[in-house]
N, C-alpha and C positions, 0 to 999 in steps of 0.2 A: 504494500500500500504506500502512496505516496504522501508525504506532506504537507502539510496548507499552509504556508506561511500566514498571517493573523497579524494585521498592522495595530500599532500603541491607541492609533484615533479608536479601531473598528471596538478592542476592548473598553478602551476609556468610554463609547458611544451607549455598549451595551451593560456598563453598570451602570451609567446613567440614569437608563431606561431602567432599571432592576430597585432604583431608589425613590423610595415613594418622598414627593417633596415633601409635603405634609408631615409626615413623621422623621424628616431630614430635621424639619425644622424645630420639630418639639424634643428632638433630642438635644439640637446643640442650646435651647433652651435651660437645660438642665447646669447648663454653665452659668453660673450667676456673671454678670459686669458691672462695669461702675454704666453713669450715663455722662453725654457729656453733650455740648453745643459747642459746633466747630463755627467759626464767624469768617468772613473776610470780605473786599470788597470789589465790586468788577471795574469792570475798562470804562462805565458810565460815572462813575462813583459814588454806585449806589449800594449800602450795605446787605449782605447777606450773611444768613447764616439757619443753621439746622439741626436737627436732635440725631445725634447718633450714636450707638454703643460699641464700635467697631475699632475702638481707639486702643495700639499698643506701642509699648517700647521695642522698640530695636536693637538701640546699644547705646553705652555710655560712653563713649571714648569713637568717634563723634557724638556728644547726643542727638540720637535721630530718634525718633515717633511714627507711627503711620496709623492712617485711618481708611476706611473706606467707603464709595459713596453709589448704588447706583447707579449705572449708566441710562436710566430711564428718568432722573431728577432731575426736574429742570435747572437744576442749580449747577449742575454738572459745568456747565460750560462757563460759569462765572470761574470756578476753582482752578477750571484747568487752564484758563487766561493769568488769574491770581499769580504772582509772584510771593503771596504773604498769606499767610492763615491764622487763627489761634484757636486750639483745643481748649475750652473751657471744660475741668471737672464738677459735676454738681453738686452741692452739699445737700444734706436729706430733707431739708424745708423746702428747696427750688424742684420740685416735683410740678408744680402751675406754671412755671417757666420753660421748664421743659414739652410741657404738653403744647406753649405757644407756640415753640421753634417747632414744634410736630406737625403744626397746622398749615396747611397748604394755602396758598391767596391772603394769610394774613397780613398787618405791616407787624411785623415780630417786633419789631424795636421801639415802635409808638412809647413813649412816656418811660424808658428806662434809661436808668441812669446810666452813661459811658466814659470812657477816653479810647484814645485813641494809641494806638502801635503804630509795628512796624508795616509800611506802606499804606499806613489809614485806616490797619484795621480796626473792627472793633471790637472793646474789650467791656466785656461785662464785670460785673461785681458780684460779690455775696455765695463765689464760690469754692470749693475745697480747694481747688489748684487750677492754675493758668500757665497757659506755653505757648507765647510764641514763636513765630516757627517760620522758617523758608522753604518752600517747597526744593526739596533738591533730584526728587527722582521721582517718574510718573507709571504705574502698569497697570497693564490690562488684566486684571482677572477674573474670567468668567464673566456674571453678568456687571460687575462692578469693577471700580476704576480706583486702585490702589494708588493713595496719596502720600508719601513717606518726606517728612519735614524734618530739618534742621533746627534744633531748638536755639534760639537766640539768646531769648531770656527766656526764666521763669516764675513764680509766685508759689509757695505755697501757703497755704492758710490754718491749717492745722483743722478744719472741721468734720462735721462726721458726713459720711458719704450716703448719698442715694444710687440703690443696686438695681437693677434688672434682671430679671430670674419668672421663666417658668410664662411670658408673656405678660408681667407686669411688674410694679414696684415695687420693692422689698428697702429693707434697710441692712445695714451691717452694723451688729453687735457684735462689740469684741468677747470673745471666749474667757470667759476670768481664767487664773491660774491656779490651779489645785493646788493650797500648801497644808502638807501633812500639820494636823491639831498637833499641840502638845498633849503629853500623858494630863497637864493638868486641865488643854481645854477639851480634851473626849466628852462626847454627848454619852449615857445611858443607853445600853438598848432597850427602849424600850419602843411605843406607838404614839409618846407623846414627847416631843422633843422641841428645840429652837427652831428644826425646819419644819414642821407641824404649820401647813399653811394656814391654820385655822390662828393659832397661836400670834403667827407673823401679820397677819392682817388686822388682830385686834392691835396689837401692841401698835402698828402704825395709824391705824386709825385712832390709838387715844392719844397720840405722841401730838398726832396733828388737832386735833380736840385742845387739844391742852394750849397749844400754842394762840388758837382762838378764843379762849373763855374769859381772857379779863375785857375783852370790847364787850362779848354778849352781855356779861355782869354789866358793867358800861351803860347799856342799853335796856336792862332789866331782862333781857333773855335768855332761855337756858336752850339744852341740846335740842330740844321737841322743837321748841318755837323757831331755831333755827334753821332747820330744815323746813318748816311749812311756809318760812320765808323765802329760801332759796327756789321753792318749785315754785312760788306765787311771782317771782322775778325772774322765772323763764317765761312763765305763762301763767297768768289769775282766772280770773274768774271761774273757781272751782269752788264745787260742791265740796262740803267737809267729807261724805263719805267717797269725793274723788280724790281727796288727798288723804285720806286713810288706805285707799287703794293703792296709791302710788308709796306711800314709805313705810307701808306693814312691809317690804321686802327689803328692805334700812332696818328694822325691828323697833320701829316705830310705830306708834300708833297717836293717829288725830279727833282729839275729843271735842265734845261743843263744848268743853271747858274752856281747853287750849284756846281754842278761836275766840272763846269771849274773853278769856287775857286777852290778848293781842289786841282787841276792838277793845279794851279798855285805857290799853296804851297807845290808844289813836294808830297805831298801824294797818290795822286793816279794818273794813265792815262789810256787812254780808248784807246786799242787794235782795230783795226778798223776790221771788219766782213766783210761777205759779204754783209753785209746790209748797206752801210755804214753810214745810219742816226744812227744808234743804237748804235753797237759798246760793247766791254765788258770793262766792270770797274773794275781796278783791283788795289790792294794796291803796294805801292811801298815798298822799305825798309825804309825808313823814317816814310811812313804811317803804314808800323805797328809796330816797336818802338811805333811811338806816341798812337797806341789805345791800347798796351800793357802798357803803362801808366797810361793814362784814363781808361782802366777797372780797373785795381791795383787800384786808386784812389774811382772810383764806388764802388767797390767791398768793401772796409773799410771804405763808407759812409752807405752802407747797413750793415755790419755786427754791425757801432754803431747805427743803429737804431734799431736794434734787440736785443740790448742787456741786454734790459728785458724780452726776448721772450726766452723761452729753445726751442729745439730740434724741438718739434715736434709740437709745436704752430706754429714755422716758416715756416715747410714744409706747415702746414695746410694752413695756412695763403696763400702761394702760388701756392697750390691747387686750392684752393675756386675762388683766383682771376683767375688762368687759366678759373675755369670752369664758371665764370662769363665771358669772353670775348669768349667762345664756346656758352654761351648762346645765347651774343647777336650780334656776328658777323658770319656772313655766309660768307662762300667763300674764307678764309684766304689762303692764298700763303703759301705754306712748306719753313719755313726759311732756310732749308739743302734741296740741289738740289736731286732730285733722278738720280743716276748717271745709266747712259745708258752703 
């Protein structure tokens, strides 16, 4: 039998075809990245620039960078006239910046703050890291047009990053480091320890209680009344048994006591219904003054206890606990009314 010789294209053709794009693409998903907006400006000199996650180092010794960009973008042909670029990294707040530069037909730059680079480009602010860059070498790959820059200068900023992973936003939390307890700080075995979530979540909810109690005192308020203040300044005019509803899952409970404190302390007064046991509760001008105080106050008891925590530990942290109380409470009341 003879042999067939088999040219590199006729292979390369037929794995191609053997590669479902769709799950090409959910795989290399699986690779988390940073995100970034690449800027520069064209031969009109009109600024340009676009969200891409395609962004790597090359080598240190030159510093070079490369990104990549569709060859069906119509931005294509500004970059490939460009003599000058810059890589912005995003920090994990600039997620609504990022979605602008995503948007096609928009003016992406409308209302934000800039200066200017190398060859005019533009340089945005508020991000983890910036690199200007010279384009020094152009390729073609596949459906995309590989851009590899010389870094001129650079910035770093020291913030926390926003990731791309899996077809959407994520954050990067640093991994703490495991350091062996001493013999003296060993936990007990037993079931109820310092990491006993239950345990962890009182103690920081009385840490942060505590740090609020001498305004409420202040104000003649204790823990109950604070709470029917705070949902009453997301949204009022609630029934006392809709706000029983809402913070019997806080281990609260709202009495026509409580409410007629509060209407004694000029804070709030209940609108009479046609119902007239019910009635709607509503804050006074006194009463919100005072819970725009008490959150001010809340609000810079939470930010020092956080302030070992960067960015996106904090979010996280307030993730996890949401979706711990989705876990284990069924039937929760929509704190914002759905308006009819």
């Amino acid at each position: 039998m003879g042999t067939t010789a088999v040219s590199a294209t006729t292979i390369a053709a037929a794995n191609a075809a053997a590669i479902d794009a769709r799950e090409f693409r959910n795989a290399l998903g699986s690779f988390a990245t940073g995100v970034t907006i690449v800027t520069t400006r064209d031969a009109a000199g009109h600024d340009v620039g676009l969200t891409a996650n395609s962004f790597n180092s090359v080598s240190l010794d030159p510093p070079l960078v490369l990104w990549s960009l569709a060859k069906s973008s119509k931005s294509l042909s500004a970059f490939v006239e460009a003599k000058h670029f810059a890589v912005h990294i995003l920090a994990a707040d600039q997620e609504p910046l990022s979605n602008r530069f995503a948007t096609r037909g928009a003016d992406k730059f409308a209302g934000l703050q800039m200066q200017r680079g190398e060859g005019g480009t533009p340089l945005l602010h508020g991000c983890a890291a910036r690199f200007e860059c010279r384009t020094a070498y152009r390729y073609a790959g596949g459906d995309h047009e590989i851009f590899v820059g010389e870094v001129l200068t650079f910035e770093h900023f020291d913030r926390p990053l926003l990731v791309y992973q899996k077809g959407g936003y994520a954050l990067a939390v640093k991994k703490p480091q495991r350091v062996a307890p001493s013999p003296a700080q060993s936990e007990p075995e037993s079931s109820f320890s310092k990491d006993f979530l239950i345990y962890l979540l009182g103690c920081a909810h009385s840490m942060l209680l505590t740090k609020i109690r001498p305004t409420l005192e202040a104000n003649g308020l204790d823990d109950d009344a604070y709470y029917v203040l705070s949902v009453l300044g997301v949204d009022d005019k609630r029934s006392v048994a809709e706000l029983d509803a809402l913070l019997r899952f806080a281990g609260r409970r709202v009495t026509f006591n409580l409410v007629s404190r509060l209407v004694q302390l000029d804070l709030v007064t209940v609108k009479p219904t046609a119902d007239a046991v019910e009635g709607q509760v509503r804050l006074t001008e006194l009463g919100r003054k005072t819970i725009v105080e008490v959150v001010a106050v809340s609000k810079a008891a939470e930010e020092d206890a956080l302030q070992q925590i960067d960015y996106s530990e904090a979010h996280m942290l307030k993730h996890l606990l949401k979706q711990v109380i989705r876990n284990t409470a069924k039937d929760i009341p929509p704190l914002w009314k759905v308006k009819r």
